[in-house]
C-alpha positions as CSV (number, residue, x, y, z in Angstrom):
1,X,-176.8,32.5,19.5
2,X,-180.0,34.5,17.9
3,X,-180.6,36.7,20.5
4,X,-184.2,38.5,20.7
5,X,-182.5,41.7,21.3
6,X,-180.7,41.1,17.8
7,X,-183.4,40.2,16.2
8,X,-185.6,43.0,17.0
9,X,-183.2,45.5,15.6
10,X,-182.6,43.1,12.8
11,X,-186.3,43.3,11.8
12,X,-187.5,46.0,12.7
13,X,-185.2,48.7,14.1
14,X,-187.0,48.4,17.1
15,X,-184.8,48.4,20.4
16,X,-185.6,44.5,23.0
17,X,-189.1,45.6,23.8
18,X,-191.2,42.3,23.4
19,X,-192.9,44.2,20.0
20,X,-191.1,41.2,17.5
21,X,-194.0,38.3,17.1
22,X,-193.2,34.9,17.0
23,X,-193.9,34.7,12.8
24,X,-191.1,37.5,12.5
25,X,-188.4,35.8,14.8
26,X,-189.5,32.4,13.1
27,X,-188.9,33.1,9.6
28,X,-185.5,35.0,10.7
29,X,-184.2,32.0,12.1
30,X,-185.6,30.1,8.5
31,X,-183.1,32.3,7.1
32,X,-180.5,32.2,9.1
33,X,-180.3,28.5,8.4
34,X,-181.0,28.4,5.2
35,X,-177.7,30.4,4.6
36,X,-175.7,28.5,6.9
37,X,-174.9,24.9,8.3
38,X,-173.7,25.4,11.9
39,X,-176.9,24.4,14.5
40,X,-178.3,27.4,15.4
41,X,-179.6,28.1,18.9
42,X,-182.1,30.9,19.6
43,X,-182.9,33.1,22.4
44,X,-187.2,32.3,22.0
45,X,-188.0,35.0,25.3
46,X,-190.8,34.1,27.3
47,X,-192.3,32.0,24.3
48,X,-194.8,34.7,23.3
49,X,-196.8,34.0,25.5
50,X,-198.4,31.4,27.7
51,X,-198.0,27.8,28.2
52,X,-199.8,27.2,24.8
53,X,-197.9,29.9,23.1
54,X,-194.7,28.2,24.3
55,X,-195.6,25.2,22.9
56,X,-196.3,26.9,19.5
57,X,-193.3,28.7,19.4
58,X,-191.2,25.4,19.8
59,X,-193.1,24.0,16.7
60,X,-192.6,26.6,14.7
61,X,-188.7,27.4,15.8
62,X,-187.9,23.6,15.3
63,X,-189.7,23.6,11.8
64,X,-187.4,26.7,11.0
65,X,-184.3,24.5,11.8
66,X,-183.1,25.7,15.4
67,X,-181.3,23.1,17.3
68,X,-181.8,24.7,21.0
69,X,-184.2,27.9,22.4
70,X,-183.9,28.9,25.0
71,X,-187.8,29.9,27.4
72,X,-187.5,32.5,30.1
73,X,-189.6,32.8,33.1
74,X,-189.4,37.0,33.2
75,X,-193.0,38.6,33.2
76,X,-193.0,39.7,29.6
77,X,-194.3,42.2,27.9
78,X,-194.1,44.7,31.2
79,X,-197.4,44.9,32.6
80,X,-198.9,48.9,32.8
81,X,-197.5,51.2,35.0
82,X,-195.0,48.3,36.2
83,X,-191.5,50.1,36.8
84,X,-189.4,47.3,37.1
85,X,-188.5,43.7,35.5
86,X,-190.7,40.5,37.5
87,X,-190.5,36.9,37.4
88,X,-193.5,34.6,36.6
89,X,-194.3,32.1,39.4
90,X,-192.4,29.1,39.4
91,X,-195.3,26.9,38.7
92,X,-196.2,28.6,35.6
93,X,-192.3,28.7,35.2
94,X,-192.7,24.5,35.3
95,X,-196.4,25.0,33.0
96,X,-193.9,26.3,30.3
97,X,-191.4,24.3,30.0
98,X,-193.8,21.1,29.7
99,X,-195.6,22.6,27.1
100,X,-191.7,23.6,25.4
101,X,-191.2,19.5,25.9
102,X,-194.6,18.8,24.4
103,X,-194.2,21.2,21.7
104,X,-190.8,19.5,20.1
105,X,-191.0,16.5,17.8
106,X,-187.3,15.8,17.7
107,X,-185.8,14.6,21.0
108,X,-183.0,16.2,19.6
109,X,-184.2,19.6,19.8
110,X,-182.7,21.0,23.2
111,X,-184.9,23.1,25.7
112,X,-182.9,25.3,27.7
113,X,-184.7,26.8,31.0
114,X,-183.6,30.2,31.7
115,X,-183.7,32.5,34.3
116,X,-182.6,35.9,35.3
117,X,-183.7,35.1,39.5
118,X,-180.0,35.7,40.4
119,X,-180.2,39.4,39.9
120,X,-183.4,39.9,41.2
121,X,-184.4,37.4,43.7
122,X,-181.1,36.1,45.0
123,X,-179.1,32.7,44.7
124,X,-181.7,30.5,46.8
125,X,-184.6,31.6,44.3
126,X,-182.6,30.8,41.8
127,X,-181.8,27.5,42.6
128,X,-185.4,26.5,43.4
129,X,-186.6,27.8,39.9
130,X,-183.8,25.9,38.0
131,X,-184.1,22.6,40.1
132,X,-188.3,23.1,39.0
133,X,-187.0,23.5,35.2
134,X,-184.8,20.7,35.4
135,X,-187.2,18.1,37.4
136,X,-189.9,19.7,34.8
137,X,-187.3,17.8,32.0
138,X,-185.1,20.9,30.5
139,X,-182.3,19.7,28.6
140,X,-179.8,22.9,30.0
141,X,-180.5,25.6,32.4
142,X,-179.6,29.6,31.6
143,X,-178.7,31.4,34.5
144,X,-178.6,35.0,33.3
145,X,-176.3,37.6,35.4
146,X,-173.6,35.3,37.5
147,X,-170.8,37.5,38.4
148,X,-169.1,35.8,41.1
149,X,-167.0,32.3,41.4
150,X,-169.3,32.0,44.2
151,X,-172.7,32.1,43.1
152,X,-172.1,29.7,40.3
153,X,-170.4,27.4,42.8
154,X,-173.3,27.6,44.9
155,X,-175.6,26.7,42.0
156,X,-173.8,24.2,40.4
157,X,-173.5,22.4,43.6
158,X,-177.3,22.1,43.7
159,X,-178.4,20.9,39.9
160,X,-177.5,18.4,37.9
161,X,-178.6,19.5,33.9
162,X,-175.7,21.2,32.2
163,X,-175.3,25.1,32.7
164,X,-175.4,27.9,30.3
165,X,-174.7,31.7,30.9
166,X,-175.4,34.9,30.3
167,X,-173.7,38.1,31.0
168,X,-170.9,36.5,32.9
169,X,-168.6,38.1,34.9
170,X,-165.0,38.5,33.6
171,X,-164.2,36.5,36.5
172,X,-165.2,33.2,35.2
173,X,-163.8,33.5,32.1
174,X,-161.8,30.5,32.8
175,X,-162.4,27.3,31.0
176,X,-161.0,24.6,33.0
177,X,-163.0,26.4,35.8
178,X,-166.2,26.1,33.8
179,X,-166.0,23.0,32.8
180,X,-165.4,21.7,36.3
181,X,-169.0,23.5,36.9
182,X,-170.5,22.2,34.2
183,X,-171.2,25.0,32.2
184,X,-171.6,24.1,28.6
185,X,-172.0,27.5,27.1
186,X,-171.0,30.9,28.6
187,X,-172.1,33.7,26.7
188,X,-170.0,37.2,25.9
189,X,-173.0,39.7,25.2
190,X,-173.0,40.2,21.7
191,X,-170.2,41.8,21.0
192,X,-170.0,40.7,16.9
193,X,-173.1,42.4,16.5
194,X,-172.4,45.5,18.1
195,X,-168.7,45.6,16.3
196,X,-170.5,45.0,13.0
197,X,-172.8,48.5,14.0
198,X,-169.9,50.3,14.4
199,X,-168.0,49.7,11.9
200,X,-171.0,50.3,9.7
201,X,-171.3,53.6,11.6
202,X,-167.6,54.4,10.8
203,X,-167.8,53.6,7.4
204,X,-170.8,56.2,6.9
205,X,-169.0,58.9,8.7
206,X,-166.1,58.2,6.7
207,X,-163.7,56.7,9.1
208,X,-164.0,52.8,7.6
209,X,-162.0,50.1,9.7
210,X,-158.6,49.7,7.6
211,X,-159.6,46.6,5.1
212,X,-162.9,48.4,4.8
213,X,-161.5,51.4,3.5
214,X,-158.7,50.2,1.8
215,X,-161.1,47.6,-0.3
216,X,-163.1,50.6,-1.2
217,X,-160.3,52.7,-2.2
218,X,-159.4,49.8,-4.6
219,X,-162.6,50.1,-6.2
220,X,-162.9,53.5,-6.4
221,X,-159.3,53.6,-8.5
222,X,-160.7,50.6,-11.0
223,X,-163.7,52.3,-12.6
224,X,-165.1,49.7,-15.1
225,X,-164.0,50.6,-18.5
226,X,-165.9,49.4,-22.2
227,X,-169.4,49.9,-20.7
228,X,-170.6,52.1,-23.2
229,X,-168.2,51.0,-25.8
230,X,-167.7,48.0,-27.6
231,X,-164.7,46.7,-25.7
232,X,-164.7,44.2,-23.3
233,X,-165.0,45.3,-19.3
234,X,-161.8,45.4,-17.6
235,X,-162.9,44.7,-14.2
236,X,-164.2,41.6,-12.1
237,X,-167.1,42.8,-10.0
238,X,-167.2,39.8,-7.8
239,X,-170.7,40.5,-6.7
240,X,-169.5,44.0,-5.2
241,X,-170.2,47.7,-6.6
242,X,-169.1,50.5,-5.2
243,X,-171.2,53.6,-5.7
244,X,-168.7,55.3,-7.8
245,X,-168.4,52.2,-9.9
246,X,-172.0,52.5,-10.5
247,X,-171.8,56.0,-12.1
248,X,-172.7,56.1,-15.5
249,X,-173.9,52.2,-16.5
250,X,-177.2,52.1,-15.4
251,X,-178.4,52.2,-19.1
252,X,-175.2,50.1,-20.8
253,X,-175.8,47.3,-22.6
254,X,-174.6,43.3,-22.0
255,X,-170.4,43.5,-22.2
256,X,-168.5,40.6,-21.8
257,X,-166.4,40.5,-19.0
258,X,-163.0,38.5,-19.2
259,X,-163.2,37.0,-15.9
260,X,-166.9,36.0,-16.2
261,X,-166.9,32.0,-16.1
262,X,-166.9,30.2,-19.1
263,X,-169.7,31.1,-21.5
264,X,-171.3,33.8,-19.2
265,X,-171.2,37.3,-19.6
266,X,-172.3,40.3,-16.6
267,X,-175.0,42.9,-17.5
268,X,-175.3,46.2,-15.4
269,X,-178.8,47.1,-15.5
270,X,-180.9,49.5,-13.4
271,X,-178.2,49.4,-11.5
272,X,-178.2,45.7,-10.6
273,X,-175.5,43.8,-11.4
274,X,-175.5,39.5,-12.4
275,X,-173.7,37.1,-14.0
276,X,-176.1,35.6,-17.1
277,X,-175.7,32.7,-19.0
């Protein structure tokens, strides 16, 4: 899942503070499916907006290629001098999610209704606001912040729509237990992300996860040789430079490589590297 936590730092380096528009998040997506075929579904927050932003946002999301989003019903952005995280009334909870329904062209295109009630306002406003979402016509319903065996019975037992989570408890990480709830998707945080910061972290600070380290130590002992000669290149570069590969060519001229594909040669120039016909 695209989360909008993700993509905030993604884009901008900023931390989840509602500051990413909808154009931004939209054209990530674009991207995201452009370089990939698996159906991509996207955390779209409180659909930037009202009602008519919401249905905005689902026309643009589904022309970027998302296959689900996902519209909360938290009071976003914080209001001034708010110190806490509210919910929007259930009415204009129900508002949204017809205008996510009329906003979608493809039937296909799943609407999920999400809440985060259960940590704030308890299990029974919970189950009112996704029995609204679900009688409103939502496809799925995201119940942010179940820990307990028991609150997800006690919500499962009222709706019918298929379930999603979010920041499950370890104790439902069971999935013959989930699937007798009908939960659908259950969510881990975003782990991958966060392991992909660290290692990059690690790698900066010189302590590399092992194939990291040991891949660049390979490079680093295969400096490319017959750049400024008239020798061939000894190397395959494989679309991947290391900086002290780089040292040296940024003025050499076309070589021919001997693992280039047939008839192509690779050029190091300003320092960027591609194969040319």
């Amino acid at each position: 899942m695209f989360a909008g936590s993700v993509a905030s730092l993604a884009v901008l380096g900023a931390p989840d503070i509602v500051v990413l528009t909808l154009t931004e998040f939209a054209e990530q997506a674009y991207r995201i499916n452009r370089a990939g075929k698996l159906p991509l579904l996207v955390d779209a927050d409180h659909g930037y907006g009202n009602a008519l932003n919401v249905k905005r946002t689902v026309e643009e999301l589904e022309t970027a290629g998302v296959a689900g989003l996902t519209i909360e019903d938290t009071l976003l952005p914080t209001p001034y001098g708010a110190s806490d995280t509210k919910l929007i009334p259930i009415a204009e909870g129900v508002g949204k999610m017809r205008a996510a329904l009329a906003g979608r062209q493809d039937p296909r295109l799943v609407i999920v209704g999400r809440t985060s009630a259960l940590t704030m306002t308890g299990v029974a406003d919970t189950i009112a606001r996704l029995k609204a979402y679900e009688e409103a016509g939502a496809d799925m319903l995201f119940m942010a912040g179940v820990k307990s065996r028991a609150e997800l019975d006690e919500v499962a037992s009222a709706v019918k729509r298929p379930l999603f989570l979010g920041s499950a408890g370890k104790e439902l990480y069971d999935l013959d237990y989930l699937s007798a709830r009908n939960v659908r998707v259950c969510l881990q945080g975003h782990s991958p992300f966060m392991a992909a910061v660290n290692a990059v972290h690690a790698t900066q600070a010189g302590d590399a996860p092992g194939r990291l380290r040991h891949m660049d130590e390979g490079l680093s002992q295969r400096q490319p040789k017959g750049l400024t000669g008239d020798g061939p290149a000894s190397i395959c570069l494989e679309g991947f430079v290391s900086r002290g590969n780089m040292a040296g060519v940024r003025d050499a001229a076309w070589r021919r490589s001997p693992c280039a594909p047939a008839g192509r040669t690779w050029v190091i120039e300003r320092g960027v590297v591609a194969w040319h016909p």
